[in-house]
C-alpha positions, 0 to 999 in steps of 0.5 A: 500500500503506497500513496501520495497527498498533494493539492492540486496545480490550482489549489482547489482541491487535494489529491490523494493517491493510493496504489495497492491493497486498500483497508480500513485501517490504510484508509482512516491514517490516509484520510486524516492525513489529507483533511490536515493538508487541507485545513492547512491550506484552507482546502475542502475539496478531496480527489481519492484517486482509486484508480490503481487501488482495490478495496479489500475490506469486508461490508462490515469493516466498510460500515464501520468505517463510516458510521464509527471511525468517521464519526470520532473527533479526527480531524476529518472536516464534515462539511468537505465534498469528496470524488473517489475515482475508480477504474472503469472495472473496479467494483470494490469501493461501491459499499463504501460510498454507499454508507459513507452517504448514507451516514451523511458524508459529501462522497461520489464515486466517479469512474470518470477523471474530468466528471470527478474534478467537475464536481469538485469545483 
């Protein structure tokens, strides 16, 4: 599991970057991690880029991470709006949009690059 966090040539959004296996756990220190460089530069907009990731955790380990590990104080700003970007072919983070939306977070998951940067601006 390796990733990269960055903001955007125009700073209007930060990237993140995973490549390899994917879990809760990666996820969770990932995504602090990104909300901090954005609070640092006054960003609130997030580009998961998943395209070379796949999701290896189970329903539960996904719901859990939306309604529990999401809700403790952890720097994570709930007011951000979030893309996940997929490969065309990738079904593994489907669940995990599901229940972060259903659990009120501003998460889309898009399989198109130019459709997931649209929404974020």
């Amino acid at each position: 599991m390796s990733y990269t966090i960055y903001p955007s040539k125009d700073k209007k959004y930060i990237v993140l970057k995973h490549w390899g296996e994917m879990n809760r756990e990666f996820g969770m220190k990932r995504v602090i991690e990104a909300h901090k460089l954005g609070a640092k530069l006054g960003i609130t907009r997030y580009l998961v880029d998943l395209t070379e990731a796949i999701n290896l955790d189970i329903a539960y380990s996904s719901y859990m991470y939306a309604n529990e590990d999401l809700k403790t104080p952890c720097g994570i700003n709930r007011t951000a709006r979030a893309a996940m970007l997929v490969s065309a072919d990738d079904h593994s983070h489907d669940f995990v949009e599901t229940v972060l939306r259903n659990a009120g977070h501003n998460v889309t998951l898009f399989r198109d690059r130019e459709l997931a940067i649209k929404h974020l601006l």
